[in-house]
N, C-alpha and C positions, 0 to 999 in steps of 0.2 A: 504494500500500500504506500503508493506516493504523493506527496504534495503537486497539485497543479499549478498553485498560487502559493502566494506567504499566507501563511495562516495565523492570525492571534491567536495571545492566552486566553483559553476559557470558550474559545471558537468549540462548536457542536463538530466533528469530524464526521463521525458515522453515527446511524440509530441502526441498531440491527435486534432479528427478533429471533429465538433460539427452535433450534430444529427440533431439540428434545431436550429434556432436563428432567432429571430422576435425582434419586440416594446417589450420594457421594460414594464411590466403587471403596469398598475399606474403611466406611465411617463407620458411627455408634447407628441403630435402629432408629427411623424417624417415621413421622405418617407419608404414608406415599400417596397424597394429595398435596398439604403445604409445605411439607418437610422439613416439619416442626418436630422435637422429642417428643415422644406419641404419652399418652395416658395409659398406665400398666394397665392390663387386663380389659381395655379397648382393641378390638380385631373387626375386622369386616366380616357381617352374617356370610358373605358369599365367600369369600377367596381364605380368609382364615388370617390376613397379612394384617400390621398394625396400624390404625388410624384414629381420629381425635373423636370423632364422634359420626354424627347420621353425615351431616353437612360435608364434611371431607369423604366420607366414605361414598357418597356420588355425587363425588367431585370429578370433575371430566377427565385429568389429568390421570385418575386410581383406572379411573372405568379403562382406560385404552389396558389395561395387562390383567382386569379385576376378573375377567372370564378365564386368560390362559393360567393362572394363578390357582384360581378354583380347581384346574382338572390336572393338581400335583397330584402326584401317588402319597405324598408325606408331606408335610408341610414342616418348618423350621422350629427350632424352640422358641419363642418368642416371651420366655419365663422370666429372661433375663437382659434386660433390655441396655444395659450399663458395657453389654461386653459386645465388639464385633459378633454380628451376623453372615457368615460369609454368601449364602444365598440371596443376600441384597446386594452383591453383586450383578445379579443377571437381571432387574427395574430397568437402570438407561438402557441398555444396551437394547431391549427388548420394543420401549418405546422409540427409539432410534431404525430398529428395523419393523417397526408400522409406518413409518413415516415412510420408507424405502416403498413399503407396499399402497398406502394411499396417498402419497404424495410425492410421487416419481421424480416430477421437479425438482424439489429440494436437494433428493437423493441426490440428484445427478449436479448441484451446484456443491455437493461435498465429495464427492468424485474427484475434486481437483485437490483435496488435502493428503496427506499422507497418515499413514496408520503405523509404518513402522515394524509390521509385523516379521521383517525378515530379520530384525533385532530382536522382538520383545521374544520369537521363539527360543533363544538362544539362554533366553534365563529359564530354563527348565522348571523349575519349581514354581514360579509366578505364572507360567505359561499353563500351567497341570493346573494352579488352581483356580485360575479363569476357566478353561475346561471345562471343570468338574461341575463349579458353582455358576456358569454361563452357559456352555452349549450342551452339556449331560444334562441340568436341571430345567433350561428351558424344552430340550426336545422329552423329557417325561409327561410334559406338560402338554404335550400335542403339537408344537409348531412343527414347522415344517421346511424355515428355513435352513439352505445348508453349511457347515462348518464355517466353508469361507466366509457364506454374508456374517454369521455370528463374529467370526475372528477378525469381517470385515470393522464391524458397530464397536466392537470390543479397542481395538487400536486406533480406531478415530477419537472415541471418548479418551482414551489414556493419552493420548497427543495432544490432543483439540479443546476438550473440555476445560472451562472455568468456575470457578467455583463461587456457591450461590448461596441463599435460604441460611445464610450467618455461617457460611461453611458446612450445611447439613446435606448440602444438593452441591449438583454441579449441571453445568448446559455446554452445549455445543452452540456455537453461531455461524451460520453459513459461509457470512462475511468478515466478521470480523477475528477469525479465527486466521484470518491472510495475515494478520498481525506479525511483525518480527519480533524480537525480544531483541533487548539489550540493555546492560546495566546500569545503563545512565538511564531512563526514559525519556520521551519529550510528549508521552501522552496517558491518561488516565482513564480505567472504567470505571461504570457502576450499573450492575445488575437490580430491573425491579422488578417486584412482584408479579408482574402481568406478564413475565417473560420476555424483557426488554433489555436492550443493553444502548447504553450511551457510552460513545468515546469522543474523550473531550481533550483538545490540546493543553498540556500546562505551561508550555514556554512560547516563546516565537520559534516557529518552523517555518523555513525558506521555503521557496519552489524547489522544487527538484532532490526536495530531504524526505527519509522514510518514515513513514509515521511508525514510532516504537511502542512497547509495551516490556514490562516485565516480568518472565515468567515467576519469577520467585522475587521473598522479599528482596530490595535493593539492601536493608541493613546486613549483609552477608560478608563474608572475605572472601579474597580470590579463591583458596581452596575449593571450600564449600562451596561457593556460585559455581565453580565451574563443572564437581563432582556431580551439584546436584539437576546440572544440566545435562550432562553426559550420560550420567543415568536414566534419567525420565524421557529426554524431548533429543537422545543420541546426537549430539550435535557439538561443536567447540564454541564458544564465542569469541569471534571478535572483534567486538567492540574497544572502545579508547579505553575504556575503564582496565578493561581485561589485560591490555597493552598496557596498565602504567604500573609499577611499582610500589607506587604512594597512590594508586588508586585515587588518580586525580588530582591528589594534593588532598585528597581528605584524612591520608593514612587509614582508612580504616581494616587494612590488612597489617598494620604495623607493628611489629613484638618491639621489646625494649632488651635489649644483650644483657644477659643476666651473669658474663662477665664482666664488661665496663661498670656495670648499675649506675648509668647516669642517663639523665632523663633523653639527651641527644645521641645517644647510643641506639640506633634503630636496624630492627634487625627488619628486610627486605628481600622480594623474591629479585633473584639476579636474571630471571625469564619470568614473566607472569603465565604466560601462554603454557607455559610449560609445565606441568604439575612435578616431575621429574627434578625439576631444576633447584639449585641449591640456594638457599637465603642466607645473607651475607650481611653482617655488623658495617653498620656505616662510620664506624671509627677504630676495629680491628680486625686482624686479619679470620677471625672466628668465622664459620660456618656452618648450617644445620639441615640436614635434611627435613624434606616437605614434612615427612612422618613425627617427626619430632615439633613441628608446628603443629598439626594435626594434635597433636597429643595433647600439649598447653592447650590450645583453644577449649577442645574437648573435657577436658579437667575441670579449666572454672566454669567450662558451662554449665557441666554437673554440678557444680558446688555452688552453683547461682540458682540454679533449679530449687535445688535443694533448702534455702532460706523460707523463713517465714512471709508470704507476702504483702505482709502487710506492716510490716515490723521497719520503721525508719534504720534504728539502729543498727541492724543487721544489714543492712544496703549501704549504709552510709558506712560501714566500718569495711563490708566487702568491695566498697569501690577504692576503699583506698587503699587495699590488701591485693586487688587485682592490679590497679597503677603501678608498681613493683613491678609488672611482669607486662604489661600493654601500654601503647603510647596514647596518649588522653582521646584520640580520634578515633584509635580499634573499636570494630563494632559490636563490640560486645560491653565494651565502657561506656559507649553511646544508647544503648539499650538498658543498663541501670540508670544511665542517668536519665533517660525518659519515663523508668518506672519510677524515679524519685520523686519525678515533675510530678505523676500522678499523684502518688501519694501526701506530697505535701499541700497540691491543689484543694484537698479539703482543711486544709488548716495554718493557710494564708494570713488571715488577719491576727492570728494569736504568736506570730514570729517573730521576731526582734528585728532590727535594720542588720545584723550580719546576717543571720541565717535568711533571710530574703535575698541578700547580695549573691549569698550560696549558692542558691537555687536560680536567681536569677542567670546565674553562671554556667550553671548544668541547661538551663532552656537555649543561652548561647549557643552552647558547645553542641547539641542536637541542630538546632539551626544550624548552623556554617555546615556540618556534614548534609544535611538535607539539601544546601545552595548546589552543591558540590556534585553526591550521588543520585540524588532525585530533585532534580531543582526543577521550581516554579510551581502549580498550583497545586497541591495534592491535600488529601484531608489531615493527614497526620501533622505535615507541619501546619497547618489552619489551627488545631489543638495546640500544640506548643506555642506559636505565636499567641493563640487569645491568651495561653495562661503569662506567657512573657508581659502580655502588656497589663493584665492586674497587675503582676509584682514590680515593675516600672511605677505603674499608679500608686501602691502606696508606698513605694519607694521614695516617690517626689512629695506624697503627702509629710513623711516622716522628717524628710533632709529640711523641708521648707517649717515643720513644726518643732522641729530642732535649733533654727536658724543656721543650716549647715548651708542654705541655697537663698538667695533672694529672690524677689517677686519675678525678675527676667528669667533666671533659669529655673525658674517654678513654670513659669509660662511655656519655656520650650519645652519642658520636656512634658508638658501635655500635650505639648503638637505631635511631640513625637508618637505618643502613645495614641492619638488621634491616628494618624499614619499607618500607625503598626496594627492594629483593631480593625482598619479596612484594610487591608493585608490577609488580613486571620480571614474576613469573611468571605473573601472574594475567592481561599481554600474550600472553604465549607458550602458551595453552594455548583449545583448543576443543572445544565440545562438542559430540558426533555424536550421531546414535541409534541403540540399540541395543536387541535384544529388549525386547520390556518384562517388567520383574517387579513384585514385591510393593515392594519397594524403591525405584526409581528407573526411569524410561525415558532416560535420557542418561548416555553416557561423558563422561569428560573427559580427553581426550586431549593430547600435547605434540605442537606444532606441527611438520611433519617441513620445514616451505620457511622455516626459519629456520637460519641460520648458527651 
């Protein structure tokens, strides 16, 4: 997908509407109408599968698999609804190929995407247990289609699908599934309820530039981005991000040489592209294999996991227990210090003027990585920003009630926060299509999957 024109931030790209969208292939058990966590001991009279009630249960979305469902030989345990189902595997794929059957068109406008399938056979054990739980338990059931169309629906959804319904579902989009990926983005979706998707530009994009997406979060490190694209969507990337070192200049792949122990001591891949390749001290001659990166990351993420979540102190003593070991931009210091944003956002007004300064410093330090790896409009930084510009606000209230500030730089720096606040909002908001009139053809709506 290319640019014809320059396109503005916040420009509507594409509106596209999903071929099929079921259970998420490997989630927890949800109603297969809203794909919502279902009510225990709620099941459809007909098919036996779990739903919210009468109204989901002929809901149009259930009805398309609610007859091939009913004629299982056995039906799933549904006793347990906390733990993977592995037979809610074969919902999308099943609705995916009715659509093949009564809506030929479509089928053939996903024709043009790839499935993958001469790779995904290759991982034996994920391949068996699509099989089992895909094409064994839908043909018990009566269809009719054969292997290939199943292994067809099966590898387009595991390529193509994005994920929906608070992460309970996932959909396929005809169109917008042409998307590339790459680690920087210059564009943004949002999936709604009616089976919709908007993509909306976050930056200025040229003529003749590719409209991007990313498949996985941007807060990642080259390792990880690149594993876990290699694994999923078989491919390398690359992008500028994947080419740099310092990942832009954001550092967020950057260790700290746990020889030197000084804070410019940065330990760095000597190839990015390269996963192979050796990470090298930017002030001695020390060197470490990838694995041994892998290891560290791997470590404090377990032991970030691992914390109380809700517990300041326990965050604020692990952040500064991990700085030791990651350069204040690694994404993984970037990711406490956005849980920290959280957690202190309920208890803002009871903070002193250093510990606001604190924290106002932690919402810095997410922003600048966010300019960097994901810049321009997206929802997460819109949340960082609004909460930046409270503790700015009573920042300026404090310094000016202190007489630390006089009436002038009392004044700007409401401008500024005046500034920053339509900043935050111009994140949070997206715009859909609607009727057209003499007026305008787009709403512009507030974001409903922001906090």
């Amino acid at each position: 997908l290319v640019a014809t024109r320059d396109i503005d931030p916040l420009e509507l790209v594409l509106y596209d509407s999903a071929a099929a969208m079921g259970p998420r292939m490997g989630g927890l058990p949800v109603c297969l109408q809203c794909l919502k966590p279902p009510k225990p001991g709620k099941l459809c009279e007909i098919c036996g599968w779990p739903v919210c009630d009468d109204k989901c249960q002929n809901g149009y979305s259930h009805k398309l698999e609610c007859e091939i469902l009913a004629k299982a030989p056995f039906k799933p345990d549904f006793g347990k609804l906390d733990k993977v189902i592995e037979e809610y595997r074969c919902i999308a794929p099943i609705r995916l190929l009715l659509v093949k059957e009564k809506f030929p068109e479509i089928w053939e406008r996903l024709s043009y995407l790839m499935d993958h399938n001469e790779d995904r056979v290759k991982e034996k054990v994920l391949w068996d247990l699509y099989r089992t739980n895909v094409n064994e338990y839908l043909k018990s059931c009566g269809v009719t289609f054969s292997d290939e169309d199943i292994d067809r629906a099966v590898g387009l959804l595991w390529t193509n699908s994005f994920a929906c319904a608070s992460g309970g579902g996932q959909a396929i989009f005809p169109t917008f599934s042409f998307a590339s990926h790459s680690c920087k983005p210059n564009c943004a979706h949002s999936v709604f309820p009616n089976k919709t998707l908007a993509l909306q530009a976050k930056d200025h994009i040229k003529a003749g530039e590719e409209f991007t997406i990313s498949y996985i979060s941007t807060l990642q490190g080259v390792l990880k981005r690149r594993a876990k694209l290699r694994d999923k969507w078989f491919f390398d990337c690359n992008c500028d991000r994947c080419g740099s070192s310092t990942d832009c200049g954001s550092n967020a792949s950057t260790l700290l040489c746990q020889t030197c122990k000084t804070g410019d001591a940065h330990l760095t891949s000597t190839n990015p592209r390269d996963g192979a390749a050796k990470w090298k001290c930017s002030k001695c001659p020390i060197e470490l294999d990838p694995k041994q990166i892998n290891e560290t990351e791997n470590r404090l993420a377990e032991q970030m996991q691992k914390l109380e979540m809700n517990s300041l102190a326990d965050f604020e003593s692990f952040l500064e227990d991990a700085g030791m070991e990651l350069h204040p931009g690694h994404y993984l210091m970037i990711l406490l210090k956005r849980h920290l944003i959280g957690l202190y956002s309920s208890c803002l007004p009871s903070l002193e003027l250093e510990d606001l300064e604190r924290v106002e410093g932690y919402c810095q330090s997410v922003e600048d990585c966010y300019k960097i790896i994901d810049p321009g409009y997206q929802k997460d930084r819109g949340s960082v920003l609004r909460t930046l510009c409270e503790i700015k606000k009573m920042i300026a209230k404090k310094r000016m009630a202190d007489g630390m500030d006089n009436e002038e730089q009392f004044k700007k720096k409401v401008q500024d926060c005046c500034e920053l606040f339509q900043e935050a909002q111009k994140c949070l908001f997206v715009r859909v299509k609607k009727d057209p009139n003499m007026y305008c053809k787009f709403d512009v709506v507030q974001r409903k999957d922001v906090e």
